[in-house]
Every structure is written in C-alpha cells, then in structure tokens.
C-alpha positions in Angstrom: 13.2 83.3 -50.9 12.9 79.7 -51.8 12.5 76.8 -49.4 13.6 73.6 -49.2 11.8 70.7 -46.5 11.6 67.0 -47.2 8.3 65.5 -46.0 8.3 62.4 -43.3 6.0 59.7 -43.6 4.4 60.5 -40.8 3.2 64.3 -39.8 5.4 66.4 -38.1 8.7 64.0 -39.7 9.6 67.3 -42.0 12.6 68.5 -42.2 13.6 72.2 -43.1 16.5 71.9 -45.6 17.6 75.5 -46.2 16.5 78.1 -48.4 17.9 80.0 -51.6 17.9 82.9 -53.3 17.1 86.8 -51.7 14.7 89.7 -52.2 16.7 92.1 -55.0 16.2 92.7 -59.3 19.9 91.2 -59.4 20.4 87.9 -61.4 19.1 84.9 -58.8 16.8 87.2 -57.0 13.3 87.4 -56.0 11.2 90.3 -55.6 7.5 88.6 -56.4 8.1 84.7 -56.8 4.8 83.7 -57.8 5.1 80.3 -59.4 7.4 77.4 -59.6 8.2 74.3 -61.7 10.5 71.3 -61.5 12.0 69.9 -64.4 13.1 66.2 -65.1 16.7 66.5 -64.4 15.4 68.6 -60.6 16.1 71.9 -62.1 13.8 74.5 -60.5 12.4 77.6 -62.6 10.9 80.2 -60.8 8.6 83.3 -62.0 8.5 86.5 -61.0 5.6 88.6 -61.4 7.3 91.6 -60.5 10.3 91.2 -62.6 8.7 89.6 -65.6 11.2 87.0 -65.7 12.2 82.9 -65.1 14.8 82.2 -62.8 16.4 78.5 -62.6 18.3 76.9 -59.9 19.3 73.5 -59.6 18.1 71.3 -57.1 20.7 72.5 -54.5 19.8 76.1 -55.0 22.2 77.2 -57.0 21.6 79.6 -59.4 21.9 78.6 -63.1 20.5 81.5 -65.3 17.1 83.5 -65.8 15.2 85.2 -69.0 12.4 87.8 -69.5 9.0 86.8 -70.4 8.7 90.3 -72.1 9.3 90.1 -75.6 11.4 92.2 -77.8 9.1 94.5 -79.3 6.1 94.0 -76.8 5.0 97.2 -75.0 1.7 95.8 -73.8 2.1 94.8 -70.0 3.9 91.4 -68.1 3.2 89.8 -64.8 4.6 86.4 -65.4 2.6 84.5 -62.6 1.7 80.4 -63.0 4.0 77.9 -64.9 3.6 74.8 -65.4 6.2 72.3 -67.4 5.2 69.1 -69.7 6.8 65.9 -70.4 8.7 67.2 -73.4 10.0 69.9 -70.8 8.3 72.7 -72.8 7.2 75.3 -69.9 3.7 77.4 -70.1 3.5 80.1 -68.2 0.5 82.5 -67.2 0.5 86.4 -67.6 -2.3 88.1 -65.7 -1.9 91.4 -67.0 -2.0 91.0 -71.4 -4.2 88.1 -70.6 -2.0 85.8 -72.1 -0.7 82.1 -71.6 3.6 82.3 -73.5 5.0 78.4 -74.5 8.8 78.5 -73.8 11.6 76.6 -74.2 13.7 75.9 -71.3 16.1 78.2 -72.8 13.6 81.3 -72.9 13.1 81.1 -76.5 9.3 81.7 -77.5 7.3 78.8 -78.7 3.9 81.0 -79.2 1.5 82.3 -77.1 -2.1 82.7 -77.2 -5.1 84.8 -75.3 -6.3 88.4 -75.4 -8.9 90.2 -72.8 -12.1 88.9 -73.1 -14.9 86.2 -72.2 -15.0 83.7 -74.9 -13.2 81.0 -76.1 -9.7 81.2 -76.1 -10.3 84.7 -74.1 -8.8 85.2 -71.0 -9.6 87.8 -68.2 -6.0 87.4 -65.7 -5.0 84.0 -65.9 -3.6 82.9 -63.1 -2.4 78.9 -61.9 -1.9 76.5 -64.7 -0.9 72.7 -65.3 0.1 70.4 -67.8 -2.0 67.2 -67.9 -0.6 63.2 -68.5 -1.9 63.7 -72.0 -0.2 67.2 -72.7 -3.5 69.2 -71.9 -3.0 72.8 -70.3 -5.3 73.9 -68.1 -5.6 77.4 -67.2 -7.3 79.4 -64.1 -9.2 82.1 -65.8 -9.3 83.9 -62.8 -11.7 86.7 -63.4 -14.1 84.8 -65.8 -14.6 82.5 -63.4 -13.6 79.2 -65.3 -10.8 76.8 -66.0 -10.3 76.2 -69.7 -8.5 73.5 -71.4 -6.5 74.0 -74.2 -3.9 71.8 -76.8 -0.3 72.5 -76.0 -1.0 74.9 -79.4 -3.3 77.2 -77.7 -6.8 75.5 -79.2 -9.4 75.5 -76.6 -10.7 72.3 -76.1 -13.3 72.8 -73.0 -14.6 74.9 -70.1 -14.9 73.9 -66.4 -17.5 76.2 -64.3 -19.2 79.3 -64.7 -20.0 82.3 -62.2 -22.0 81.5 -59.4 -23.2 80.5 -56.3 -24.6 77.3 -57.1 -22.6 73.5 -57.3 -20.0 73.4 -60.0 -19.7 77.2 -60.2 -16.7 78.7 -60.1 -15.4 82.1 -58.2 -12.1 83.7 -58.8 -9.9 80.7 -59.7 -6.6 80.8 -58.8 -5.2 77.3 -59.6 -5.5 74.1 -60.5 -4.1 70.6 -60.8 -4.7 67.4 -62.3 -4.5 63.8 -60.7 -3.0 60.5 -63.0 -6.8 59.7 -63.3 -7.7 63.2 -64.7 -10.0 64.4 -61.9 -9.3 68.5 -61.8 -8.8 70.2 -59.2 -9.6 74.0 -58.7 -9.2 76.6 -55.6 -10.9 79.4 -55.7 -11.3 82.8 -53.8 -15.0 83.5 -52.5 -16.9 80.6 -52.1 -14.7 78.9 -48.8 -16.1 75.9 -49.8 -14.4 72.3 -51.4 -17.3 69.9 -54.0 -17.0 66.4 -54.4 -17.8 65.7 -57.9 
C-alpha cells in the first residue's frame, strides 16, 4: 500500500491522509512497490519489482493505468526497482536484475536503455536508487560496484562517485541517492553506518 501524510511545520504536526492501492498482481495493485515518482501535474507512478511493472495514480489515489517494464521480445530478467522523473517528464527507471537503467515515456513507451553486468564504464552490477538532476543528469546507485555514476539522459557516462572501501569517500552497497538545487549528492549506503561531510 501507498500512504498519504502532510507534514506540519513543526514536528509531530503530520497528518496521516489515507492510503491507496492493496497487495494483489490485479491492475492498481502492489505486491513489491519499490520506488515512486511524482510527476508535474501530481500524478504518482509507482514500480514494482515483483511485477515488473509502473503503476500511476493520481494525486487522490486513484488509479489511472500501469505498463510492463519487460519488453516484447526480452527474456533476460526484470526487477523494476528506482525511478526517477525529469523536467521534460521523461521517467528512468533502475532494473537490478539485467543490470540495466530503461528511459520511458509516461506512456510506457521505450525511449532506450543502457547497461549490462559488469564493472566499467557504463557497467552496472544491480542498480538500485536513481535521480534526475536540475541539469538533466541521472545518477544511478550501482549497488554492488560500490559507486554512483553519472550519466546524460542518453546513457553516456559522464563520472564516478566512490569506490569500495573502508576509508573517506568510499562507498559500500549504495542504495540511493539524491541531488540538492546546489548539486551536492547525496548517497546511503548499506555497511558502513556512517554519514561524511564533504
């Protein structure tokens, strides 16, 4: 399920809206929600990593329609898992299992994709949380190579934050990330417990 709160000023002001949707395979539910975007006009898409699918509700919860991030043709595996949405409403989303970051239309059609298994550039080893920068940069937790890379909205890899490691600035098991309006990054990770300034 999905749920709704509006945050107070103050803590302790929220206030629990509702919810939406229920666990089933049946158009508008939810068996392994794992990410979820809002568009410009407050429309909410949803993946599920279990279904291999995008969901969309509007901003009251109702349900509007959902597609499959699976391909015609595709046999390789899905787990549709991060998303993240730019300004021209074009929505990136993360698959952990083919290792590979799909561009979409809001309508489900396929704008490209790009990744395969693997630690170089524009490799990816389960990517997992993504965002959409102010300048139309993706950045993508490359969960199991220990890195956040930054790619064009094409798919060219641009740069690489962190490394394996114990040490400052390394990275362990990414699982998302964010960027501010000044375009300081943010990453969580798994292992190291531990939050960097810098």
């Amino acid at each position: 399920r999905i749920s709704k709160v509006c945050l107070g000023s103050q803590s302790g002001e929220e206030e629990y809206l509702g919810e939406f949707s229920r666990y089933g395979s049946a158009p508008g539910q939810l068996i392994w929600p794992a990410g979820l975007v809002v568009d410009t006009q407050g429309h909410m898409y949803v993946t599920d990593e279990w279904l291999n699918r995008v969901s969309i509700f509007d901003k009251e919860g109702n349900f509007l329609s959902c597609w499959n991030t699976v391909q015609n043709g595709e046999n390789e595996p899905n787990g549709a898992a991060g998303i993240a949405i730019d300004a021209n409403n074009t929505l990136f989303v993360t698959d952990g299992r083919s290792h590979k970051v799909r561009k979409f239309a809001t309508d489900g059609t396929l704008l490209g994709s790009w990744g395969s298994l693997g630690s170089g550039a524009n490799e990816l080893d389960s990517p997992w949380g993504i965002t959409v920068d102010d300048e139309g940069y993706v950045y993508v937790a490359d969960h199991k190579n220990h890195r956040v890379q930054k790619y064009t909205s094409d798919g060219d890899c641009v740069a690489q934050i962190g490394a394996p490691g114990t040490k400052r600035g390394s990275l362990s098991y990414p699982t998302d990330v964010a960027v501010d309006s000044d375009g300081d990054v943010y990453i969580c990770t798994w292992n190291k417990n531990a939050w960097d300034r810098g």
